[in-house]
C-alpha positions in Angstrom: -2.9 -18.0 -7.9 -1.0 -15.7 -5.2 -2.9 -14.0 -2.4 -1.7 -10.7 -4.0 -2.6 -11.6 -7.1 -6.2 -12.2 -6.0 -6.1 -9.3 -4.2 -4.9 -6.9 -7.3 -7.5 -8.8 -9.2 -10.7 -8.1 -7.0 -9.2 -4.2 -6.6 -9.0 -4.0 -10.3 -12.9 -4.9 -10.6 -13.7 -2.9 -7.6 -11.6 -0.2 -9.6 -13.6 -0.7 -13.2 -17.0 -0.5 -11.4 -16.0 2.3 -9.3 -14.8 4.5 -12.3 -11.1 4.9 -10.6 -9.1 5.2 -13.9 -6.2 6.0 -12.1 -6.3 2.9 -10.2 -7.2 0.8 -13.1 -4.7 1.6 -15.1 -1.8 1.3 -12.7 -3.5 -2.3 -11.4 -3.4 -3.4 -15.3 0.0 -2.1 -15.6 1.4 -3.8 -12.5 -0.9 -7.1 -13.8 0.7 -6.7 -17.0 4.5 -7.0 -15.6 3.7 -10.5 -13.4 1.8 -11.6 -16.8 5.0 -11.1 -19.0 7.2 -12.8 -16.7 4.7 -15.6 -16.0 5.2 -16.0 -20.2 8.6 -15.5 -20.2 9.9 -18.0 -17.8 6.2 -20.1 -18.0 6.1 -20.4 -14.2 3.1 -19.4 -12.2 4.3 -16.7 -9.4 3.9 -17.2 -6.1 3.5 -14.1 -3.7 7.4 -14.1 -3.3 8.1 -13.6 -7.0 5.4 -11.2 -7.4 6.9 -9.3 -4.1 10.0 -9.1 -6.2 8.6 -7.7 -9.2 6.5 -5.2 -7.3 9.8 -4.3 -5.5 11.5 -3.3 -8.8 8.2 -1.5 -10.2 8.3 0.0 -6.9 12.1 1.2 -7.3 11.8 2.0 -11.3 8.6 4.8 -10.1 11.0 5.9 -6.9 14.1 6.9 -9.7 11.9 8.4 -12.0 9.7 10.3 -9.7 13.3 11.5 -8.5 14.2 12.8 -12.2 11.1 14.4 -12.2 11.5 16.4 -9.3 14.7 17.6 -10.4 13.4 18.6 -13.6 11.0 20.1 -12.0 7.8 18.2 -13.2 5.4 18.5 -10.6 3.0 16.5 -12.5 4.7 13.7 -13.8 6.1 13.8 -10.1 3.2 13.4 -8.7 1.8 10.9 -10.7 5.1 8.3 -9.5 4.2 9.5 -6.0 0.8 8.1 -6.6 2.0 5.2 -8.7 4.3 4.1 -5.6 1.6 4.5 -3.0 -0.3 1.9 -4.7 2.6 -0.8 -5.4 3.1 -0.2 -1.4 0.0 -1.7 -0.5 0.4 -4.9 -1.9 3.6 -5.4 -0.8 4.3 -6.7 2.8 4.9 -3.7 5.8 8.4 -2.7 5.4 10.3 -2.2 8.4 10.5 1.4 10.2 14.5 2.1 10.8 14.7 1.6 14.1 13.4 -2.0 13.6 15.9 -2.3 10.7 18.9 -1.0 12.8 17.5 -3.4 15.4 17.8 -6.7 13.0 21.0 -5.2 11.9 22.3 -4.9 15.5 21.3 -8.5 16.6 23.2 -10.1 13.0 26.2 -8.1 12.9 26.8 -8.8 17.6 26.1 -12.7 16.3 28.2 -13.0 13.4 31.2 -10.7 15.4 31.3 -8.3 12.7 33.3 -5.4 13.5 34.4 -3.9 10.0 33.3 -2.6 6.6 35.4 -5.8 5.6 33.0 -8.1 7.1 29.6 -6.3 4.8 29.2 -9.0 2.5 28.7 -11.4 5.7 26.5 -9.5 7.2 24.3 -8.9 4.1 24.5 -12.3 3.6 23.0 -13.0 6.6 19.9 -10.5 6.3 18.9 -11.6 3.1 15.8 -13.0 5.1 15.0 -8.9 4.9 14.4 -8.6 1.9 11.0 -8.5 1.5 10.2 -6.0 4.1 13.4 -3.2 3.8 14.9 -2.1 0.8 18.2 -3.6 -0.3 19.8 -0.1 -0.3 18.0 1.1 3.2 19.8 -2.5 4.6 22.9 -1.9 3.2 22.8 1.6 4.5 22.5 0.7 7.6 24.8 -2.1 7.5 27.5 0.6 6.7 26.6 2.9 9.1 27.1 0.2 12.2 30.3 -1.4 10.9 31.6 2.1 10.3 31.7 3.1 13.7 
């Protein structure tokens, strides 16, 4: 079993005995996504599959918590909020900007990247990212340096 699988299970029995529905419901949720695509593709995860599928929980709660706000649910808002502050602490520390405009930086000076024509190169190249900056925050900044 994956290390953050262990860890979601000993947090959902520390959840049941503690009385946190909130918690145990999200846990079972989130357990409940890695279960179905254990089924599905009958393959047990390791901590870089499960990463992904967190990643995409992560991102489905981030686009609904933005409809919310705009429809001006400030509960159901609040609850994604909550939702996403739990999925983040199983996943891996992501990387604050300045250290993602740093790794940017260093691939984009060795590959001699100097245009939005050479993107797909450079995102090539910091797939390695992936776990610990969002696709859209690294292709954000990718833009913004070969831009200039």
């Amino acid at each position: 079993m994956s290390a953050i699988k262990e860890k979601m299970t000993q947090d959902l029995k520390k959840a049941m005995k503690t009385g946190d529905i909130f918690r145990r419901d999200t846990i079972r949720m989130l357990n409940s996504s890695l279960k179905q695509v254990e089924v599905d593709k009958r393959i047990v995860l390791s901590d870089e599959d499960v990463i992904g599928i967190l990643k995409t929980a992560y991102k489905q709660r981030e686009d609904a918590a933005k409809a919310y706000k705009e429809a001006n649910r400030e509960d159901l808002f609040e609850k994604e909020n909550k939702e996403m502050a739990l999925i983040l602490e199983y996943l891996p520390l992501q990387l604050s900007d300045e250290e993602l405009d740093e790794e940017v930086l260093k691939v984009i000076e060795k590959l001699g990247a100097n245009n939005p024509k050479d993107m797909g190169k450079v995102m090539e190249a910091l797939k390695h990212l992936s776990q610990v900056a969002d696709g859209r925050r690294i292709s954000s900044s990718v833009k913004k340096f070969l831009s200039q």
